[in-house]
C-alpha positions as a LaTeX table, in Angstrom:
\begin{tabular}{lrrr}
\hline
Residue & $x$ (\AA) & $y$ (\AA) & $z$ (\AA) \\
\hline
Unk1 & $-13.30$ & 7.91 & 0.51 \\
Unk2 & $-15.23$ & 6.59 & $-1.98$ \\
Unk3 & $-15.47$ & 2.96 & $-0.63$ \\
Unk4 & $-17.65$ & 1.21 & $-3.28$ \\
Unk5 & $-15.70$ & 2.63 & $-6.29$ \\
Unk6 & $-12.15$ & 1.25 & $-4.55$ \\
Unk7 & $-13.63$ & $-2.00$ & $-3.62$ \\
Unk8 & $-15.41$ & $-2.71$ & $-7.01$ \\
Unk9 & $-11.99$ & $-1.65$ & $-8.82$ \\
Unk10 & $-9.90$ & $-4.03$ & $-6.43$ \\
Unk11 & $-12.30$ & $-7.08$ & $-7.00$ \\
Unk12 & $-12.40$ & $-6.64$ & $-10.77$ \\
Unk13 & $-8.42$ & $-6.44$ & $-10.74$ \\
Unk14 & $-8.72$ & $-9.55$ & $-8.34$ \\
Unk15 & $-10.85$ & $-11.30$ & $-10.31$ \\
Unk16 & $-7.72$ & $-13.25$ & $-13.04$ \\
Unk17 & $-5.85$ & $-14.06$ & $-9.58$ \\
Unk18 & $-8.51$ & $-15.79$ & $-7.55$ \\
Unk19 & $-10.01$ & $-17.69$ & $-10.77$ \\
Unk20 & $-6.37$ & $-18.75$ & $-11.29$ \\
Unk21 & $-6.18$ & $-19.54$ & $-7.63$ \\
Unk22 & $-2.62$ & $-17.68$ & $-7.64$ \\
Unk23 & $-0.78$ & $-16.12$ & $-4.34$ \\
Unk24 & $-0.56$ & $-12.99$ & $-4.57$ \\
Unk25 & 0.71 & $-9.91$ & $-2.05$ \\
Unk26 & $-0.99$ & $-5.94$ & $-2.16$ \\
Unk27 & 1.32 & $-3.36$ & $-1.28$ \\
Unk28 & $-0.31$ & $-0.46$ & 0.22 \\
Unk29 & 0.55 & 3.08 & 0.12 \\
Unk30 & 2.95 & 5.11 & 1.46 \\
Unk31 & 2.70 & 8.13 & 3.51 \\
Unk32 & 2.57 & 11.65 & 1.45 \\
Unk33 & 2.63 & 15.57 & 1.88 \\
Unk34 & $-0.72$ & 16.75 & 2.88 \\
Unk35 & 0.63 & 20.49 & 1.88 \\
Unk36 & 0.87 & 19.70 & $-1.84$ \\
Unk37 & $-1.79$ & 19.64 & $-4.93$ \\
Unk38 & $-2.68$ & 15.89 & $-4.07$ \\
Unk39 & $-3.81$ & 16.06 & $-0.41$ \\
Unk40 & $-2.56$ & 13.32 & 0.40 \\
Unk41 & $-3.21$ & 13.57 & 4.03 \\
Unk42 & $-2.03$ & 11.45 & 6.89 \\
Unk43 & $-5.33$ & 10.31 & 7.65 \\
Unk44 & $-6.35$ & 9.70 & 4.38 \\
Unk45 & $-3.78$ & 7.36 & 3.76 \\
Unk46 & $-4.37$ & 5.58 & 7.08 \\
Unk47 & $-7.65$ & 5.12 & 5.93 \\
Unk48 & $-7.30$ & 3.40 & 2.70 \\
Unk49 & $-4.02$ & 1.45 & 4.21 \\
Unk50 & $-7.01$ & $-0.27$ & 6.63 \\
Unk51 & $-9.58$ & $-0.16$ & 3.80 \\
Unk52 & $-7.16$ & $-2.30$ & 1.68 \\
Unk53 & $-6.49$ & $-4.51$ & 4.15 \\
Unk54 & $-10.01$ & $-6.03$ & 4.79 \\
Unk55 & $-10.27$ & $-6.02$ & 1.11 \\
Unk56 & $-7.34$ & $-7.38$ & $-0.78$ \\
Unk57 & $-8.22$ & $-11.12$ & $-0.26$ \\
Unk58 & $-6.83$ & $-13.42$ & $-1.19$ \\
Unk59 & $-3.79$ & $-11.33$ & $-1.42$ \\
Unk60 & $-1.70$ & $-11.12$ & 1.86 \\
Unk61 & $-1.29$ & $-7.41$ & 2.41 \\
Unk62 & 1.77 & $-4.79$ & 3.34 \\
Unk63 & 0.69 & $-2.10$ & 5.47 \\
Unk64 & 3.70 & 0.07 & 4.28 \\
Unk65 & 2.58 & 2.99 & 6.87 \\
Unk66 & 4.06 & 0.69 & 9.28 \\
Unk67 & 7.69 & 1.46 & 7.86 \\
Unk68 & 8.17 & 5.25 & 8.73 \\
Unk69 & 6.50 & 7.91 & 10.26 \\
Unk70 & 4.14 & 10.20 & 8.58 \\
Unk71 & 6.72 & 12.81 & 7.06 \\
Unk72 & 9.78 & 10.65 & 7.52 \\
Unk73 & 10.25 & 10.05 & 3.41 \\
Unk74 & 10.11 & 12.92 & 1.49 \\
Unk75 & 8.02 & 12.99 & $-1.80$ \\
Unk76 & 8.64 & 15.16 & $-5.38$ \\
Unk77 & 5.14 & 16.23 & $-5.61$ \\
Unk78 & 3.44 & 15.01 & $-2.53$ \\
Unk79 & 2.59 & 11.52 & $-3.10$ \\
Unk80 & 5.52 & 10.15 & $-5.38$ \\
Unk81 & 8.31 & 9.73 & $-3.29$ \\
Unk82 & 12.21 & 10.85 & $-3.72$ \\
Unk83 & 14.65 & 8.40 & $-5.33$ \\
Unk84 & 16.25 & 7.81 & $-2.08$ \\
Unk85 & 12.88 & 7.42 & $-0.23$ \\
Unk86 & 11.93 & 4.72 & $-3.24$ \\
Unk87 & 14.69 & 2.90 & $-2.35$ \\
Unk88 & 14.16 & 2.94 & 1.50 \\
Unk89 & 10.75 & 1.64 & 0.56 \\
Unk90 & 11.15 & $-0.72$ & $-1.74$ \\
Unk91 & 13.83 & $-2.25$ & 0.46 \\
Unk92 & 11.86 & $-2.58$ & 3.48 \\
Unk93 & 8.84 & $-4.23$ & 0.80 \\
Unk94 & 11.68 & $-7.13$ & 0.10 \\
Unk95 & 12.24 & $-7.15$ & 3.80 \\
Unk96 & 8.62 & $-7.52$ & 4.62 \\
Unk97 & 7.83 & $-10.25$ & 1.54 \\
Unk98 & 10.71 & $-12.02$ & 2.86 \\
Unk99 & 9.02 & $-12.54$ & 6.33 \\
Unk100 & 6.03 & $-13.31$ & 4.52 \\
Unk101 & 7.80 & $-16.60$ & 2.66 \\
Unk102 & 9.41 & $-17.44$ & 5.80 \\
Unk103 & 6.48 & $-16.49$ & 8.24 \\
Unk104 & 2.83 & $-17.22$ & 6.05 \\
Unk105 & $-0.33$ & $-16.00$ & 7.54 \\
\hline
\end{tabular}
């Protein structure tokens, strides 16, 4: 994983934000198919899910891993996801925002 190149591209995009001083949330990935032209393997993807983690700051962060099981949404292509596994995501991302409001860190 090419570390420096993900962290220099997340600080520049960070950059407006923390000079602003605004709140801000990352959403991480989901889970893929490793079988498919993207590779988007299981450990891969638990990788950068950490990687962003420790470097998203400011933002709070949404491990969206944490929602299903590697496998459990199926994806079009291997890493974009079905409509009805969008909406199963994006619905536990309100969820998880919502406990963010309510529960700050």
């Amino acid at each position: 994983m090419p570390r420096d190149l993900i962290s220099g591209q997340v600080k520049e995009f960070l950059a407006p934000i923390k000079a602003q001083n605004l709140p801000c949330i990352w959403i991480g990935p989901p889970w893929g198919n490793e079988t498919t032209l993207y590779h988007k393997t299981d450990l891969r993807t638990k990788e950068l899910s950490q990687f962003l983690a420790q470097t998203v700051a400011p933002c709070s962060y949404i491990d969206t891993t944490a929602f299903a099981r590697p496998g459990e949404w199926p994806t079009l292509d291997g890493e974009h996801l079905t409509q009805p596994a969008y909406h199963q995501w994006s619905a536990d991302i309100a969820g998880a925002i919502a406990r963010l409001r309510t529960h700050p860190h």
